[in-house]
N, C-alpha and C positions, 0 to 999 in steps of 0.2 A: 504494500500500500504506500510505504514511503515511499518507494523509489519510483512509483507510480509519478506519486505527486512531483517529486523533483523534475523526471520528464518533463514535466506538463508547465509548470513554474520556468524551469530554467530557461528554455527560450521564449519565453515569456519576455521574462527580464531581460535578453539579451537585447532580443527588439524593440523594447521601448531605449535602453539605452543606444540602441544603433540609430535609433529615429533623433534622440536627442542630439546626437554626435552630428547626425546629415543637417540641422537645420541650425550647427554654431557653423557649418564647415560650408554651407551653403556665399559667406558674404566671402570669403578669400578665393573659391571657386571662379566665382563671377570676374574678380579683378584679376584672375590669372587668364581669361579667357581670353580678357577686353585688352590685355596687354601685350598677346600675342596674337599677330594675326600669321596665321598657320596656313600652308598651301596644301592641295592634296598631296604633295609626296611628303609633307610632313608626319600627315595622317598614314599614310604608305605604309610608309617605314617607321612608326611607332613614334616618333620622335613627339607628336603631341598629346599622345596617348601616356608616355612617361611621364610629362610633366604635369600634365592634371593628378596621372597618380600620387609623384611627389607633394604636389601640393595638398592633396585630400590627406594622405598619410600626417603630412605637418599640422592641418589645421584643426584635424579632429580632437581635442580634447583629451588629456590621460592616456592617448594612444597606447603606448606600449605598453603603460602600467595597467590598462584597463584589459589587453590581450591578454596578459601577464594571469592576473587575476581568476578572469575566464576564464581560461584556459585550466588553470587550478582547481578551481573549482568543479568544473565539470571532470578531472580526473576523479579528484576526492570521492566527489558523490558516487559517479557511476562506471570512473575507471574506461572512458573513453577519451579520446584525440581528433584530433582534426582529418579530415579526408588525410590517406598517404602513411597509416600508420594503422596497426594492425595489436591491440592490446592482449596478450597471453597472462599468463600466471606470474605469480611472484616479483611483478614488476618486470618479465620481461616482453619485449616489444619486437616489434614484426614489421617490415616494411612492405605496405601494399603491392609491393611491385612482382613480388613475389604470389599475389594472390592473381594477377593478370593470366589468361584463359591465349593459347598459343590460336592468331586469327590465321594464322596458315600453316600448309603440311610441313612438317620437319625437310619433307625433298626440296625445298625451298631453301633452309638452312646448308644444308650437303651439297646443292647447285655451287650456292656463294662460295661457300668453303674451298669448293674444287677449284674455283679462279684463283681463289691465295695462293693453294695448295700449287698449282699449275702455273704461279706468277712467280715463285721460290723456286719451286722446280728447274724454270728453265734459267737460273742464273746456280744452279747445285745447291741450293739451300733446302735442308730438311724442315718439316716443317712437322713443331709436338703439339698436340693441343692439349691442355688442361681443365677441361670443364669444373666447375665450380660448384659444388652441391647446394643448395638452399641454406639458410637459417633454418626457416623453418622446418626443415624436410629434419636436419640432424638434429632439430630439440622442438623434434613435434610435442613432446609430453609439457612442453613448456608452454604451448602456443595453444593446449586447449580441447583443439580440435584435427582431426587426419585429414581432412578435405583437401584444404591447402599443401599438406605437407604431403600427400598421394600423387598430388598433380605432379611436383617439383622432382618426388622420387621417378615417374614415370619417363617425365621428361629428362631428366639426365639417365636413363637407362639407355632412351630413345637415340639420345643423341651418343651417347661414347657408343653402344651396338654399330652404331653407323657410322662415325670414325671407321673401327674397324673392320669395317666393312669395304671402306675405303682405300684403305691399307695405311693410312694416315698413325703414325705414334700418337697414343692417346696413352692419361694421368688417370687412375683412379683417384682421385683426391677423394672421394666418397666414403672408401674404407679406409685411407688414413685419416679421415677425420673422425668419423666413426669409432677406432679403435681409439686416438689422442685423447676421443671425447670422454671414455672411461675413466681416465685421471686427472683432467685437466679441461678446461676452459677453452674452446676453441673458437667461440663467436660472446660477443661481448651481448650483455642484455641489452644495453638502451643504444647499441648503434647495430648499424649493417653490418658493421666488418669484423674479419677474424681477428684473433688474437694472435701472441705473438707464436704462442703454444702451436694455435690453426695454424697458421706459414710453415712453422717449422714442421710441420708433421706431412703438409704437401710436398714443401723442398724434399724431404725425404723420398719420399714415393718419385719424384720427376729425377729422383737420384738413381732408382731400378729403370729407367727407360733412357736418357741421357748418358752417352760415353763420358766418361770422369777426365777430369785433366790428370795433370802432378805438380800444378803449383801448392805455393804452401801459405795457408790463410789465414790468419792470426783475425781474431775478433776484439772489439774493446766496448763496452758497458758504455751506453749515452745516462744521461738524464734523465729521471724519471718524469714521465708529462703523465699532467693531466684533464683530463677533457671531457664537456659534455657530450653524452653520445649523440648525432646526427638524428635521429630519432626523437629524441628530445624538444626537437623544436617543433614537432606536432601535437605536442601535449601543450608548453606551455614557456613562458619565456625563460631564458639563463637564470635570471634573481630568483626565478621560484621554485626549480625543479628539484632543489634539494628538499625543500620546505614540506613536498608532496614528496615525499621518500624516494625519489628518483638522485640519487648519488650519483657524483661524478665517476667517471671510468678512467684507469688506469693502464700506463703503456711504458715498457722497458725496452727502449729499441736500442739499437747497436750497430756498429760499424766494421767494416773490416780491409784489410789492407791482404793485397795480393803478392804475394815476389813470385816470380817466375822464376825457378832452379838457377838463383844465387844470376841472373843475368842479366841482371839491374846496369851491369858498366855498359853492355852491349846497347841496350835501352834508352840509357843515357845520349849515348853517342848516336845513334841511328833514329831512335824514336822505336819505342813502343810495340810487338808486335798487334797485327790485326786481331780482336775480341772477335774467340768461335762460336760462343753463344749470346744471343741476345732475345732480354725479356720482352715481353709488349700485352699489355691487355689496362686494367682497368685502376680506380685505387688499389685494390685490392694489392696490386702490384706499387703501385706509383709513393704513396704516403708510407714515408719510414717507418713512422710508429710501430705497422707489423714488423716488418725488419725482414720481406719475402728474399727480397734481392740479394738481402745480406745470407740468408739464411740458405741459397739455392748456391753462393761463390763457396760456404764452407763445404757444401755436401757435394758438391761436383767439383771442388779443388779444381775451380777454375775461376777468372775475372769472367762477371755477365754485365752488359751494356743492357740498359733499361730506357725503354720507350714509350713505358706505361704514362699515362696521365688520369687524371682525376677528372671526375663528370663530365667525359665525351663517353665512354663505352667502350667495349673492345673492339669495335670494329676501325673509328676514325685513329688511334693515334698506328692502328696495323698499317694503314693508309699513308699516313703520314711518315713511318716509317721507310716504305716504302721508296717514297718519293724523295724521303732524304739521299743527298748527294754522297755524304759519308760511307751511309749503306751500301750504296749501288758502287762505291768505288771501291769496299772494300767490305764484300758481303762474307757474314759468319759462314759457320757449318751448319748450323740447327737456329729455329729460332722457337722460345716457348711463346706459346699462347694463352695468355688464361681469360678463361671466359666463364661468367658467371652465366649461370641457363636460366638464372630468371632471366636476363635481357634476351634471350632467344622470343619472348614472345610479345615484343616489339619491332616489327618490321624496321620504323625509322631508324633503328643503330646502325644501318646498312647504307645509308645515305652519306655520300662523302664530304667532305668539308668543302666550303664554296670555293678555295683556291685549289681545289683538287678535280673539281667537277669534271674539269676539259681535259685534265695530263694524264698522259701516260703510265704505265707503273712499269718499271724497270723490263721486261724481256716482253716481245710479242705486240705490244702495245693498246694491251688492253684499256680500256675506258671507264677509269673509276665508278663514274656515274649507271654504269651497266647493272654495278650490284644492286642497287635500290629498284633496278625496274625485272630481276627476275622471279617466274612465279613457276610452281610447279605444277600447273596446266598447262603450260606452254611446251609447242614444240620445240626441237631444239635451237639455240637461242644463236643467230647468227648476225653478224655484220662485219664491216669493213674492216672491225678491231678485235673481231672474238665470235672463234667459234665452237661450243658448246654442246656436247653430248649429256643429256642427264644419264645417272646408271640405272639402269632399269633393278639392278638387286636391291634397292632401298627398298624398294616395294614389298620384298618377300623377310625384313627383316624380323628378329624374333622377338621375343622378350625381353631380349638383351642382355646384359651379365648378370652373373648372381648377386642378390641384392642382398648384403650380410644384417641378418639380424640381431638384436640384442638388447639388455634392460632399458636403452633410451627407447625402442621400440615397442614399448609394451602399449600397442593400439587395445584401446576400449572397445 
C-alpha cells in the first residue's frame, strides 16, 4: 500500500515542481531567442538546439540540486533510476544496454567481421577476437532476474560458435571470468566495467590463444583511484550517491615497463623494434584503471600497442586503427579485439567515423562506409571496392560451446 502511494505521489510532485521550474525558466528563454537570430543550418546542425539547452539547464532553478534530490529519493523509496540503468540486488546495477533485443541476424555481425578479418589478412595480420560476456549474464543472481542474462548468455554463444566457425582465433573470456568470479570480483557493482581481477583473468585466457614473446616485464603498483561508478549517474547526482548507500568504487591499476632480451643499446641507436601485437576495442581496453593492456604485456611477455578508446565502441577506433599511417607502415603479427556482445545488438557501432566514411582501409580498398550498409538478406555484396561472399555454414551453426555452469548460476 505504501509503495503504492509513493508511485502515485512521487511524480506527482515531480511535475508540479517541473511546471514551477518551466515558468521561472520561461523569461531567460525568450531573451536567448531574441538575441540570437539563428539560420537553418544553425538549427541543422544542433548548434541552436544546444544553446536553448544550455540556457534552460542555467535558468531552471536548484537545477542540479533539485536532480540530485530526485533522483534520491526515488532510489530510496523504490530502488529505481532513470531510463539507461537497470536496478538488481544488493545495490548492484545493470546497464540497459545490455537488456537491448539483437534487430538483426548475427550473419550480419560475421559478414562485417569477415571484411576486418579479410582487411588484416591481406597485409599478414592475424586477427583474435575476444568477445566480452555481459555483466549481467556473469552475476545474473545479482541482477534479479535470467531474462536479460539468457539473452546475453545466448548471444555470446552465438557469436564465438561462429568465430569459429570462421576459422577466426577466438577468447573464451566467459569461463575465465566465470571461474575468477568464484574468488574474486570481476565486474564492479555501480559501473559497466571489469575489475582489475576481470582483465587479469581474460589476459590470461588471450595468453592460451596468442604466441608469447620473451621479453621481460616488470610491473609497478599506481595509485589507488577512486571513482563513482558510471552507472551512478542514472540514479542520482555525485553529492548524493553515497548518502543512498551507493559507495564509491575502487581501482589499483598498474604499469609496466618492457626490455627486450637486454637490447635496449641496439634500440637506442636504431629505434625500437616494430610492436607484434596490438590491442583495439573499447574502454574496456582503453581506461587504465583495469590495467587490461598492462595485464595482457605480462602474460604474453611481450610490448602490446593499444588502440582502444572510450565511448566510440569497438568497431570505430578498429577503423581508425586501420587507417592509421603507423599501422599500415609497420603492421603487427596479431591484433586482439575485444568486443563487448552487448554492442552487437546495435547496428550503428558499424558506422564509420565521418573522416573515415570515403578512405580506404589499408589492402584491397575496401570502403569503410560499406560496413554500416551490410544486411544478411542481401545477396552477395559487390562493388567497385569489395566483393563479398556470405558463408553459407553460419546458417547450420549449433549451440555453440559449452556453457560452464556453477553457484553464480543457480537460475530460479
Amino acid at each position: 500500500m505504501i509503495s503504492t502511494t509513493i508511485r502515485l505521489v512521487f511524480p506527482a510532485a515531480v511535475l508540479a515542481y517541473a511546471a514551477y521550474g518551466i515558468v521561472g525558466a520561461l523569461p531567460a528563454l525568450d531573451r536567448t531567442t531574441q538575441d540570437h537570430r539563428w539560420t537553418l543550418a544553425d538549427w541543422m546542425q544542433g548548434r541552436a538546439s544546444a544553446t536553448i539547452n544550455d540556457t534552460w539547464r542555467a535558468a531552471l532553478p536548484h537545477h542540479d540540486f533539485a536532480a540530485g534530490v530526485v533522483g534520491a529519493g526515488r532510489w530510496l523509496a523504490l530502488k529505481e533510476g532513470r531510463k539507461g540503468v537497470v536496478s538488481g540486488r544488493n545495490g548492484w546495477l545493470f546497464t540497459q544496454e545490455e537488456a537491448r533485443k539483437m534487430d538483426e541476424p548475427m550473419e550480419a555481425v560475421f559478414a562485417r567481421t569477415e571484411i576486418l578479418r579479410e582487411t588484416l589478412a591481406d597485409k599478414g595480420i592475424d586477427l583474435v577476437v575476444v568477445p566480452l560476456a555481459g555483466k549481467a549474464d556473469i552475476y545474473r543472481n545479482e541482477l534479479g532476474g535470467s531474462g536479460m542474462a539468457r539473452d546475453l548468455e545466448e548471444r555470446y554463444a552465438t557469436f564465438f560458435a561462429g568465430l569459429q566457425a570462421m576459422g577466426i582465433k577466438v577468447v573464451d573470456s566467459r569461463s575465465a571470468l566465470l571461474d575468477a568470479a568464484r574468488h574474486a570480483q570481476v565486474f564492479y557493482s555501480s559501473d559497466t566495467h571489469w575489475t582489475r581481477a576481470g582483465a587479469a583473468a581474460v589476459a590470461e585466457a588471450v595468453a592460451q590463444v596468442v604466441p608469447q614473446g620473451s621479453a621481460s616485464v616488470s610491473a609497478q603498483e599506481e595509485p589507488l583511484q577512486q571513482f563513482h561508478g558510471d552507472l551512478t549517474k542514472f540514479i542520482t547526482s555525485a553529492e548524493w550517491t553515497q548518502r543512498v548507500g551507493l559507495p564509491e568504487e575502487t581501482a589499483r591499476p598498474f604499469v609496466t615497463q618492457v626490455a627486450e632480451n637486454g637490447d635496449d643499446l641496439f634500440d637506442t641507436l636504431l629505434g625500437p623494434a616494430s610492436v607484434e601485437t596490438v590491442l583495439v576495442g573499447t574502454s574496456y581496453s582503453a581506461n587504465p584503471n583495469w590495467s587490461f593492456a598492462e595485464s595482457l604485456k605480462l602474460d604474453l611477455h611481450q610490448d602490446v600497442l593499444n588502440y582502444a578508446k572510450e565511448g566510440q565502441g569497438p568497431v570505430k577506433p578498429f577503423l581508425e586503427m586501420l587507417a592509421d599511417q603507423a599501422f599500415q607502415l609497420s603492421p603487427p603479427k596479431q591484433v586482439i579485439w575485444e568486443v563487448p556482445v552487448r554492442y552487437l545488438a546495435d547496428p550503428d557501432i558499424w558506422t564509420a567515423p565521418e573522416n573515415l566514411q570515403d578512405a580506404p582501409l589499408l589492402a584491397g580498398q575496401r570502403a569503410a562506409m560499406v560496413l554500416a550498409h551490410i544486411g544478411a538478406d542481401q545477396s552477395p555484396v559487390r562493388s567497385a571496392d569489395l566483393a563479398l561472399t556470405y558463408p553459407a555454414r553460419f546458417a547450420d551453426l549449433g549451440a555453440g560451446p559449452d556453457l560452464p555452469k556453477g553457484p553464480i548460476f543457480n537460475d530460479k
